[in-house]
mmCIF file as gemmi writes it, N, C-alpha and C atoms, coordinates in Angstrom:
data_model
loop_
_atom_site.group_PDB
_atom_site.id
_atom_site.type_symbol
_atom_site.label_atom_id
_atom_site.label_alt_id
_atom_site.label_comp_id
_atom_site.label_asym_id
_atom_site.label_entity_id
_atom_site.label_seq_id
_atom_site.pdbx_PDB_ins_code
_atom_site.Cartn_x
_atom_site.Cartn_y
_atom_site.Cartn_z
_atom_site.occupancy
_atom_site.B_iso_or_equiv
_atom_site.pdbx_formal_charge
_atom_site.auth_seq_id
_atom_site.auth_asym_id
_atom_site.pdbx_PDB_model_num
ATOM 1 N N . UNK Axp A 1 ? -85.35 135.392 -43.722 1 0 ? 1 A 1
ATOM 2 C CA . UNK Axp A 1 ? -85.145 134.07 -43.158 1 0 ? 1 A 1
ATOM 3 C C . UNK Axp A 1 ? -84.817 134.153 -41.669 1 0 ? 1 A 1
ATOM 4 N N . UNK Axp A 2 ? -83.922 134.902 -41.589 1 0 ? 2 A 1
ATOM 5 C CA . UNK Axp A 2 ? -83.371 135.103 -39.974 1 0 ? 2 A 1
ATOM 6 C C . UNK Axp A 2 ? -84.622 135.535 -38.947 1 0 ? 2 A 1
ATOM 7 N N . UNK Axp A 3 ? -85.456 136.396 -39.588 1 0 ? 3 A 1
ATOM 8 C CA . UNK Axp A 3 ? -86.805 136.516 -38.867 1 0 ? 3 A 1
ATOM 9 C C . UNK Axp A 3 ? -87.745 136.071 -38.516 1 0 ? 3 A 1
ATOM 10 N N . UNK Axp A 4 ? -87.797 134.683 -39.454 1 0 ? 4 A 1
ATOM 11 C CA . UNK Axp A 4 ? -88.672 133.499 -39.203 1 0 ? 4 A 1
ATOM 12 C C . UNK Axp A 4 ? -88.199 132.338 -38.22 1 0 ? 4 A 1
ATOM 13 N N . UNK Axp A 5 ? -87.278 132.631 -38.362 1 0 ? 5 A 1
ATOM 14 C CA . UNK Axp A 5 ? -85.965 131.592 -37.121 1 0 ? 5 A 1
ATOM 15 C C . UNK Axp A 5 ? -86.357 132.118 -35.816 1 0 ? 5 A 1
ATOM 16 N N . UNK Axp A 6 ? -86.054 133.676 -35.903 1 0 ? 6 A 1
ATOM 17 C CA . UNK Axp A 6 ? -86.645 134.013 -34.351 1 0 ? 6 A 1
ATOM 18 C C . UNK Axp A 6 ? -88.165 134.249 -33.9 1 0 ? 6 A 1
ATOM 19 N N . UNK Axp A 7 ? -88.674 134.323 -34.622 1 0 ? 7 A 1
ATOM 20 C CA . UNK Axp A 7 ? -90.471 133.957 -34.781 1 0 ? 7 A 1
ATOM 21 C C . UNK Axp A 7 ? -90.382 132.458 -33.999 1 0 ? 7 A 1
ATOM 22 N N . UNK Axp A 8 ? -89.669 131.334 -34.83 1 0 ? 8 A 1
ATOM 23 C CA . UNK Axp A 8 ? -89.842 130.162 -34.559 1 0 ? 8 A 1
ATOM 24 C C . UNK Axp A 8 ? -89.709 129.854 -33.187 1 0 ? 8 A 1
ATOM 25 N N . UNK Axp A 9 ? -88.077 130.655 -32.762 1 0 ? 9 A 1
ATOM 26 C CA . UNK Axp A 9 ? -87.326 129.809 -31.377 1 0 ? 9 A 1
ATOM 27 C C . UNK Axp A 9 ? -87.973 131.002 -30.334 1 0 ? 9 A 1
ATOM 28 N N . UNK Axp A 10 ? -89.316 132.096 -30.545 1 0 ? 10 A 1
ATOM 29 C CA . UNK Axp A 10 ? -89.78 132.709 -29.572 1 0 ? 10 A 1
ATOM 30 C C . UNK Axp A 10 ? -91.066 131.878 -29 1 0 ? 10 A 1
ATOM 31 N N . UNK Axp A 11 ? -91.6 131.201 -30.412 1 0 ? 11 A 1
ATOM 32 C CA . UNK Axp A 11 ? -92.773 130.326 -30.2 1 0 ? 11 A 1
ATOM 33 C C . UNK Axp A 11 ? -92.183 129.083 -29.505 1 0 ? 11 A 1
ATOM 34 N N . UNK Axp A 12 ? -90.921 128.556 -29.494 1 0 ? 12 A 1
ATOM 35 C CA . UNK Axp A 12 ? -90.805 127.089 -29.129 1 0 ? 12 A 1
ATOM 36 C C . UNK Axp A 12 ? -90.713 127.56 -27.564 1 0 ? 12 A 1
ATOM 37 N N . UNK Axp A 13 ? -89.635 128.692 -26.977 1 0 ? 13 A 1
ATOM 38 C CA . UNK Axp A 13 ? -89.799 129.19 -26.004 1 0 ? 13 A 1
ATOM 39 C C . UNK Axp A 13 ? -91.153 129.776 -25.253 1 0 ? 13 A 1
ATOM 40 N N . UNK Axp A 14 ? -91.54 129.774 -25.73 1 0 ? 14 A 1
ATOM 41 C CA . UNK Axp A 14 ? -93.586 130.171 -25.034 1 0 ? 14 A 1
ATOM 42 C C . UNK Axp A 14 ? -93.449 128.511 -25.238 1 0 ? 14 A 1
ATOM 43 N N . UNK Axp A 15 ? -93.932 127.901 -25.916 1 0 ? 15 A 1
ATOM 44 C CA . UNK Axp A 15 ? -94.719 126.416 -25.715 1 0 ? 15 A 1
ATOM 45 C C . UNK Axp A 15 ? -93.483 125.312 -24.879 1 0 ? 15 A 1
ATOM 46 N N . UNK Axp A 16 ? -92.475 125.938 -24.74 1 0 ? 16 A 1
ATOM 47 C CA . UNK Axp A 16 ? -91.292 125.286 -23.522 1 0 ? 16 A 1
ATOM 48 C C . UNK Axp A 16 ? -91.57 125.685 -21.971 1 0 ? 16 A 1
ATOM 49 N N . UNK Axp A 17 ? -92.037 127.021 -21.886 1 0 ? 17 A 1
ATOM 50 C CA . UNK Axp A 17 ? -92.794 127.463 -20.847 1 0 ? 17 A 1
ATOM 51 C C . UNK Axp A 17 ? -93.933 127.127 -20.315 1 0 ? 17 A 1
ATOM 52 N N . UNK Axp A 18 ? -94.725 127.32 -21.096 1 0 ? 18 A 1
ATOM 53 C CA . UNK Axp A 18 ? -95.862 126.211 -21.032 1 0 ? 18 A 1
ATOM 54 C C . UNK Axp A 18 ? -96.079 124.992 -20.425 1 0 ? 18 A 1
ATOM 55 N N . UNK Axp A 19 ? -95.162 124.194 -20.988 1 0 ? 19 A 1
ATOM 56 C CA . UNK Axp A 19 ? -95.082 122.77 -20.417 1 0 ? 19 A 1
ATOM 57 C C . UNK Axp A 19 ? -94.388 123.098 -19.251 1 0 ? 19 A 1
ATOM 58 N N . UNK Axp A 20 ? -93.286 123.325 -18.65 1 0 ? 20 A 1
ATOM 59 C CA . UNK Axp A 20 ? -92.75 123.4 -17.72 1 0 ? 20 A 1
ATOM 60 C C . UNK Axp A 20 ? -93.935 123.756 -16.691 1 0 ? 20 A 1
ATOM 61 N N . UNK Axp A 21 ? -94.638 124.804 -16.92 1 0 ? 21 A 1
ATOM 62 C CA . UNK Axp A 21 ? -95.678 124.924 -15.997 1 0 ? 21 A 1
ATOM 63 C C . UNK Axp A 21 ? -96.725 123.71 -15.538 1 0 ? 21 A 1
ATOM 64 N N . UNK Axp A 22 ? -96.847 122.946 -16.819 1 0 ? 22 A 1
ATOM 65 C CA . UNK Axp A 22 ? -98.044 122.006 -16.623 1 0 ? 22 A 1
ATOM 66 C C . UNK Axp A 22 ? -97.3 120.639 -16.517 1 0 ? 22 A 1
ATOM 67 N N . UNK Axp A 23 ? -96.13 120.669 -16.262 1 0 ? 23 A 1
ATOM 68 C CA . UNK Axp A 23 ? -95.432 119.457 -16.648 1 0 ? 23 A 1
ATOM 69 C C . UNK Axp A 23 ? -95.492 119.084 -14.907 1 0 ? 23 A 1
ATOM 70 N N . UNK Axp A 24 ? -95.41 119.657 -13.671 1 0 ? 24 A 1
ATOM 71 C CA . UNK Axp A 24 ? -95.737 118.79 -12.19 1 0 ? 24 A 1
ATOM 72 C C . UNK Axp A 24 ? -96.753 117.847 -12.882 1 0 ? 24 A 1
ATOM 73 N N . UNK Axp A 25 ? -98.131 118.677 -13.007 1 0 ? 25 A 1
ATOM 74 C CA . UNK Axp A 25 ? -99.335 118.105 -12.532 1 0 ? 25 A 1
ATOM 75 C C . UNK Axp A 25 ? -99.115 117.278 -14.02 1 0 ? 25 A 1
ATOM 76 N N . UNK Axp A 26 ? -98.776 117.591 -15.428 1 0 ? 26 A 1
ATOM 77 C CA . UNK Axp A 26 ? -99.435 116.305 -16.279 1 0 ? 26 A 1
ATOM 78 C C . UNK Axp A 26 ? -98.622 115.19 -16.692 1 0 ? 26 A 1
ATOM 79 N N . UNK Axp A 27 ? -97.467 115.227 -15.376 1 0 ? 27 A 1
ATOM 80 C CA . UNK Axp A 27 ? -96.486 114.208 -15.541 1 0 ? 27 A 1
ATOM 81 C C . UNK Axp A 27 ? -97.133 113.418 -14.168 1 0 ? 27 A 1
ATOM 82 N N . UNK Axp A 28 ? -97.315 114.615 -12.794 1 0 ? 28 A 1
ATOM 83 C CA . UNK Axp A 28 ? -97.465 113.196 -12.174 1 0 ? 28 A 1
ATOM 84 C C . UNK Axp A 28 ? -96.902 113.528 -10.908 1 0 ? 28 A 1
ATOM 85 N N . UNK Axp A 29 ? -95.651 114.164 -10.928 1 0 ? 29 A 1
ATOM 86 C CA . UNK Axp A 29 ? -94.491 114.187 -9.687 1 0 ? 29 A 1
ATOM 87 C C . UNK Axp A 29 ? -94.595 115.234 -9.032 1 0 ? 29 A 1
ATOM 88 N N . UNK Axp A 30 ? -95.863 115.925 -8.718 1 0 ? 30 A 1
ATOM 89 C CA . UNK Axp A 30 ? -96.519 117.1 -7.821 1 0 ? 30 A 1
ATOM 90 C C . UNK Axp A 30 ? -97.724 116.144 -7.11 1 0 ? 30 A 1
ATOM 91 N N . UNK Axp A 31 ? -97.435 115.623 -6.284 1 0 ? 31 A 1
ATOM 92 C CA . UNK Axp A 31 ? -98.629 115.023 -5.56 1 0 ? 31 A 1
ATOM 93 C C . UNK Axp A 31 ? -100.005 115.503 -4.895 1 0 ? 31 A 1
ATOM 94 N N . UNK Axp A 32 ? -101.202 115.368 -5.943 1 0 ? 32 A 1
ATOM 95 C CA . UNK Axp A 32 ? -102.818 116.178 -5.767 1 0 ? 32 A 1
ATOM 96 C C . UNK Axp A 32 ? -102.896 115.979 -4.444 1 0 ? 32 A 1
ATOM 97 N N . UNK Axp A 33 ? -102.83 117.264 -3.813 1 0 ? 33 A 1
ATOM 98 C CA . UNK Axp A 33 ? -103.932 117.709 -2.87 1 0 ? 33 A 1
ATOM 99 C C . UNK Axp A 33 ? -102.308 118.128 -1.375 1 0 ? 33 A 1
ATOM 100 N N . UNK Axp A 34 ? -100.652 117.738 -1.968 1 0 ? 34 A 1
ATOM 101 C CA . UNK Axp A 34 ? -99.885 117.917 -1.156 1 0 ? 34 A 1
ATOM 102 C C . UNK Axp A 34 ? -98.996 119.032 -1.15 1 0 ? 34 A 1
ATOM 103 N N . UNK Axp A 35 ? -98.802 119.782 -0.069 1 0 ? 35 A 1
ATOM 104 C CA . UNK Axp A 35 ? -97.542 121.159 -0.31 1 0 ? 35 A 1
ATOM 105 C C . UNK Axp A 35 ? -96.467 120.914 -1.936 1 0 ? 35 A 1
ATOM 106 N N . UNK Axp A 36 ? -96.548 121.79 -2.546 1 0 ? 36 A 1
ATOM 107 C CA . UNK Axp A 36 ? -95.887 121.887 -3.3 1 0 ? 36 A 1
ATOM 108 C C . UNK Axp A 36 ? -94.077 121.825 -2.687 1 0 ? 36 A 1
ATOM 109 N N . UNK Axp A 37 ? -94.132 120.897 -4.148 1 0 ? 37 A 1
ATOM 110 C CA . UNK Axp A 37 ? -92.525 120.46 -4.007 1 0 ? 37 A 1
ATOM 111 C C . UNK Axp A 37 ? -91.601 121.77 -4.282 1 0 ? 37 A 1
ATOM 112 N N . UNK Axp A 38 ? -90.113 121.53 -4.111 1 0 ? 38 A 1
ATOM 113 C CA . UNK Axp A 38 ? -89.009 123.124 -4.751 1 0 ? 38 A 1
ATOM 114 C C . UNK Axp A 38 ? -88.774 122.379 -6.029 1 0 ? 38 A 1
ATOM 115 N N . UNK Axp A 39 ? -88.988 121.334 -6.595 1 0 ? 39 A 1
ATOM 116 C CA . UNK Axp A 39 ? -88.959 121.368 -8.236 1 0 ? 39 A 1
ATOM 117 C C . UNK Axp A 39 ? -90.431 121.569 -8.762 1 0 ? 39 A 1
ATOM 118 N N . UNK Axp A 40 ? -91.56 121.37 -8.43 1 0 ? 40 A 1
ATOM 119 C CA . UNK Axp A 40 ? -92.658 121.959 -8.654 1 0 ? 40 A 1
ATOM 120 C C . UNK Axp A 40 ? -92.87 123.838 -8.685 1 0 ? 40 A 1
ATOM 121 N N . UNK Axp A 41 ? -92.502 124.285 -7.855 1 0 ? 41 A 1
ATOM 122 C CA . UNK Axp A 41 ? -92.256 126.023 -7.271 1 0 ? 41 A 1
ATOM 123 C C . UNK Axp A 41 ? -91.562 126.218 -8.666 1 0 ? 41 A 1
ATOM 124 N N . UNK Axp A 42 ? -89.768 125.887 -8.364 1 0 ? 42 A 1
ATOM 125 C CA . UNK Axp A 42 ? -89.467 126.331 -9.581 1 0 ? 42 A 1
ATOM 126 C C . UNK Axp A 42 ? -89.375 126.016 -10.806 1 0 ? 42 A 1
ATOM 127 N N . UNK Axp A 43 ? -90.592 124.744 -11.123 1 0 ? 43 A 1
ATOM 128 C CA . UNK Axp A 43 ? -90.984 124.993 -12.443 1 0 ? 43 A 1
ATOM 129 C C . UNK Axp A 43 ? -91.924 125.998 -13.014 1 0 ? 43 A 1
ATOM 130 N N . UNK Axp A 44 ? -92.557 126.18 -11.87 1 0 ? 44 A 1
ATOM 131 C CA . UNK Axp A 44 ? -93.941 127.45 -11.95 1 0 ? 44 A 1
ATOM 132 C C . UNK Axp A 44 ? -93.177 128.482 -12.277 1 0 ? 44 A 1
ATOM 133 N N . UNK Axp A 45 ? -91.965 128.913 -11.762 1 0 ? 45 A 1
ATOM 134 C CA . UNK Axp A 45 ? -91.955 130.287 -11.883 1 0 ? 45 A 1
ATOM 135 C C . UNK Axp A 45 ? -90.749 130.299 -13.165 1 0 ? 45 A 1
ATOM 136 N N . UNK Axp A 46 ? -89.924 129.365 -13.298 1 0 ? 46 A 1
ATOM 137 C CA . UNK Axp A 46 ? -89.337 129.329 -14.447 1 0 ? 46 A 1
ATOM 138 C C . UNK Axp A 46 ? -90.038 129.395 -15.651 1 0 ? 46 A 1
ATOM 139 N N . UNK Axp A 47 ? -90.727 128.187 -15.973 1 0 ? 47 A 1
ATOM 140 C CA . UNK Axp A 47 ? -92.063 128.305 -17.011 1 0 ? 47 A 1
ATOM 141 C C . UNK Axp A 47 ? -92.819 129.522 -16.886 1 0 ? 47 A 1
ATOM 142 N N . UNK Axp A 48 ? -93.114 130.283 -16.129 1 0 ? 48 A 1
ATOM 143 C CA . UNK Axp A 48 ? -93.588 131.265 -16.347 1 0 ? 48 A 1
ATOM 144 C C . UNK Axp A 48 ? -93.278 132.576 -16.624 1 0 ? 48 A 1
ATOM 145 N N . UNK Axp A 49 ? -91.815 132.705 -16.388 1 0 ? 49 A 1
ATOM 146 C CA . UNK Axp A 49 ? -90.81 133.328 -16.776 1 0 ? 49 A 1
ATOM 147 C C . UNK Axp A 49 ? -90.513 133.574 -18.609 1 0 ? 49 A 1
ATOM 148 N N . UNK Axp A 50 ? -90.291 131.855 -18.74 1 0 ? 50 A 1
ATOM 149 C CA . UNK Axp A 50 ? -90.326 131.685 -20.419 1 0 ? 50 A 1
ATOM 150 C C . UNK Axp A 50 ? -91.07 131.923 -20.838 1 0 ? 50 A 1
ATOM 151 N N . UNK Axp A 51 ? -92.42 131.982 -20.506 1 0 ? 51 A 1
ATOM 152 C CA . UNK Axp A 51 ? -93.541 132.156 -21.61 1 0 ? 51 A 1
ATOM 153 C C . UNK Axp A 51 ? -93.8 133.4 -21.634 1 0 ? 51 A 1
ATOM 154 N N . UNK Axp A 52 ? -94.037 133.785 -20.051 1 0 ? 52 A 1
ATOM 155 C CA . UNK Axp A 52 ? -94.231 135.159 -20.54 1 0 ? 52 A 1
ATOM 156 C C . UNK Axp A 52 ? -93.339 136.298 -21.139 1 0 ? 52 A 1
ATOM 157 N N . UNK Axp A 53 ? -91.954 136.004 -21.187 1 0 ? 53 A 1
ATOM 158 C CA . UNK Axp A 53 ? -91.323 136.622 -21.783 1 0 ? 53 A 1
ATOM 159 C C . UNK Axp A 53 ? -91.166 136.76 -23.022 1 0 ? 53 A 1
ATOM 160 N N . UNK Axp A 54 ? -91.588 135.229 -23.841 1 0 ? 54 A 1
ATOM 161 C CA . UNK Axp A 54 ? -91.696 134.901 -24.902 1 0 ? 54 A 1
ATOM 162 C C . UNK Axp A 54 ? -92.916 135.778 -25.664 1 0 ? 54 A 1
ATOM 163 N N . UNK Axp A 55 ? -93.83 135.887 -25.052 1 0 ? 55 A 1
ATOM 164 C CA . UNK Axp A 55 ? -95.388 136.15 -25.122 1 0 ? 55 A 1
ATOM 165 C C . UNK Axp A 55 ? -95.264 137.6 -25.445 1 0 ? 55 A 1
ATOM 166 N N . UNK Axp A 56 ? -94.208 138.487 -24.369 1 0 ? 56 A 1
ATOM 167 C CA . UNK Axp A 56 ? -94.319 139.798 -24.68 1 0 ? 56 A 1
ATOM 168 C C . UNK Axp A 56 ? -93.014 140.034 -26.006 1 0 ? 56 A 1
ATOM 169 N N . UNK Axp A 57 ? -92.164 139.321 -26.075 1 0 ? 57 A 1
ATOM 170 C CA . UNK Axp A 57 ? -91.869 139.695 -26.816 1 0 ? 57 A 1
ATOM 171 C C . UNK Axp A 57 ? -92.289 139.125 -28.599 1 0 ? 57 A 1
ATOM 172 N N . UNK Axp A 58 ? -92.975 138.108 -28.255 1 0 ? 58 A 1
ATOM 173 C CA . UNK Axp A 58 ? -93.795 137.951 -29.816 1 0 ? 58 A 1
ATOM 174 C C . UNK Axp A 58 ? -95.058 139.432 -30.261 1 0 ? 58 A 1
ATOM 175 N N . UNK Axp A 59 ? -95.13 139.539 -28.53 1 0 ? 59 A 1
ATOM 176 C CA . UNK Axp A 59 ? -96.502 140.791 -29.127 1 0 ? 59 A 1
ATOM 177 C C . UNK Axp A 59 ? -95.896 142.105 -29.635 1 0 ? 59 A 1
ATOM 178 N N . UNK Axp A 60 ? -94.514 142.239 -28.979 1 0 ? 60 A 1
ATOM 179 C CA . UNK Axp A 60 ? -93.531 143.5 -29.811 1 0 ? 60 A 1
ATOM 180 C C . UNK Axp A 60 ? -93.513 143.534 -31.286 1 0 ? 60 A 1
ATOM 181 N N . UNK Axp A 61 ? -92.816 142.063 -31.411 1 0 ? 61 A 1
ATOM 182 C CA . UNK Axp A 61 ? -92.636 142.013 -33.17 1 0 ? 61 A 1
ATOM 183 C C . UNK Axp A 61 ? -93.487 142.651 -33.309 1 0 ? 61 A 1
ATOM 184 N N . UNK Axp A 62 ? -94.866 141.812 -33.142 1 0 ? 62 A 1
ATOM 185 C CA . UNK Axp A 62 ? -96.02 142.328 -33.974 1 0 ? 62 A 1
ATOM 186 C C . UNK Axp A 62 ? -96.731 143.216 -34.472 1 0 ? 62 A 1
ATOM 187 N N . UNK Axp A 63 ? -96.601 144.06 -33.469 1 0 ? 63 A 1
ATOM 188 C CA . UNK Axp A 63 ? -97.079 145.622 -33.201 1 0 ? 63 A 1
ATOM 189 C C . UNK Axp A 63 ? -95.571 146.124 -33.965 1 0 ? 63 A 1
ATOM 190 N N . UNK Axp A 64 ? -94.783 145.993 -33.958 1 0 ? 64 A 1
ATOM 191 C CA . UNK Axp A 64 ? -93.6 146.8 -34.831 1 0 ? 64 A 1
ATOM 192 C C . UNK Axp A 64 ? -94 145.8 -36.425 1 0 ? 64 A 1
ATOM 193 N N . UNK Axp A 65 ? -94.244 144.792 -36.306 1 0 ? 65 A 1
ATOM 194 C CA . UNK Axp A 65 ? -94.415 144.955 -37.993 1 0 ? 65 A 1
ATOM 195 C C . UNK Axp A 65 ? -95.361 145.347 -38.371 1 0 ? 65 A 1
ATOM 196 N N . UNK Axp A 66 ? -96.796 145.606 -37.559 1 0 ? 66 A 1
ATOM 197 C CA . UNK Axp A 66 ? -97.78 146.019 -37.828 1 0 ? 66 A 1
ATOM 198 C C . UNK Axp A 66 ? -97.574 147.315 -38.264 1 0 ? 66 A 1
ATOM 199 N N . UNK Axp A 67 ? -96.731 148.598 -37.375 1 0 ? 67 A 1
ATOM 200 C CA . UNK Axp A 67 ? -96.512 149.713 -37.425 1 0 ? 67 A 1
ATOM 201 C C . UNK Axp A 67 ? -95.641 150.057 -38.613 1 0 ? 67 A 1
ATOM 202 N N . UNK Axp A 68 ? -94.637 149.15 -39.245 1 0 ? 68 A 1
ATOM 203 C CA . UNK Axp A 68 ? -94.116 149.202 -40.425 1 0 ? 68 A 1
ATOM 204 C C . UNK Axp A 68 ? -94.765 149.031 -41.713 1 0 ? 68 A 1
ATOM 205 N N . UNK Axp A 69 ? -95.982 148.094 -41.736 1 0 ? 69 A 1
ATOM 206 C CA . UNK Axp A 69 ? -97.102 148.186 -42.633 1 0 ? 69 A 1
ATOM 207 C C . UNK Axp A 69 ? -98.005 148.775 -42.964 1 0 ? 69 A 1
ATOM 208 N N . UNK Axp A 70 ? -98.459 149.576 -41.79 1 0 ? 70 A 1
ATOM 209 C CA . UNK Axp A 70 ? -98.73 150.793 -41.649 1 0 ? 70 A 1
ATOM 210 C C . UNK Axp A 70 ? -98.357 151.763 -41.974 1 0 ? 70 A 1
ATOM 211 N N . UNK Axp A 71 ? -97.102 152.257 -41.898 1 0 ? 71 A 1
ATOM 212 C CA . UNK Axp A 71 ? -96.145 153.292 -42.709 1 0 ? 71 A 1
ATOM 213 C C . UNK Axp A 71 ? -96.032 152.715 -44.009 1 0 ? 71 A 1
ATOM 214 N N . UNK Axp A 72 ? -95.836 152.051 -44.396 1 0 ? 72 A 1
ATOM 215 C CA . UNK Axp A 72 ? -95.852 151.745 -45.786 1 0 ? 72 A 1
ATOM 216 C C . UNK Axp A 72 ? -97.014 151.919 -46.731 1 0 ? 72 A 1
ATOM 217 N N . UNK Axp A 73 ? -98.051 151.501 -45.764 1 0 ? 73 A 1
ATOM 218 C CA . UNK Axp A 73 ? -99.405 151.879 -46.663 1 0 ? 73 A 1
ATOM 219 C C . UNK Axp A 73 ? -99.567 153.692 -46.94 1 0 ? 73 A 1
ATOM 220 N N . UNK Axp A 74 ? -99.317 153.862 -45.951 1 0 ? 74 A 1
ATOM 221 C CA . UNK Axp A 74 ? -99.104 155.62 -46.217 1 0 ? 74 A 1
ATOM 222 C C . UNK Axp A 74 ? -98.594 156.48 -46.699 1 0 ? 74 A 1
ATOM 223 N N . UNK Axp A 75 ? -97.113 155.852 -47.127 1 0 ? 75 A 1
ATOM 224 C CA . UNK Axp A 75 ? -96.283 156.346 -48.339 1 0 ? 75 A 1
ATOM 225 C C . UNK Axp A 75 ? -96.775 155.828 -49.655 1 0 ? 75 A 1
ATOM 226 N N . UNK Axp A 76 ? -97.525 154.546 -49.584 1 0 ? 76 A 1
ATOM 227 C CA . UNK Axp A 76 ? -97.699 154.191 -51.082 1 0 ? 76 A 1
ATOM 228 C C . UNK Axp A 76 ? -99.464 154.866 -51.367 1 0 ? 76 A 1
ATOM 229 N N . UNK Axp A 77 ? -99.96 155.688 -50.488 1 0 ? 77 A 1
ATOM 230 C CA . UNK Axp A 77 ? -100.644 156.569 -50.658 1 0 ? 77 A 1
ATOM 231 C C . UNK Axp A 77 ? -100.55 158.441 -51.179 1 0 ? 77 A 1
ATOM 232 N N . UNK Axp A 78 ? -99.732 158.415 -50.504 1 0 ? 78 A 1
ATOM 233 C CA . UNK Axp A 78 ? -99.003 159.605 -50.615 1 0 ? 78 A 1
ATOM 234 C C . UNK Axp A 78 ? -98.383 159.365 -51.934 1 0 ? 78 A 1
């Protein structure tokens, strides 16, 4: 259970990142075609911060549960 919780709040964190990135331009309050604002900047780099952190660490799990299923198939071969 506890593993699906952090599965969950790694995915809400990537798709919180996400938006933060796209949230200037698909809200509105980054004005097309003008110097970027300092709440525009640091939504870019915050949001991009979250996601990608989120991103690498969902691809860890994965590859570690992958690698645990993997060992398992090999003992129940053996």
């Amino acid at each position: 259970m506890k593993t699906k919780l952090g599965v969950a709040a790694l995915i809400l964190l990537f798709v919180g990142g996400l938006w933060l990135v796209a949230a200037p331009f698909a809200v509105g309050y980054q004005p097309r075609g003008d110097e970027w604002t300092d709440a525009t900047i640091n939504d870019l780099w915050i949001g991009g911060l979250l996601a990608g952190g989120a991103f690498v660490t969902l691809v860890v799990y994965a590859a570690d549960a992958l690698r645990e299923l993997a060992h398992r198939g090999r003992h129940a071969v053996d």
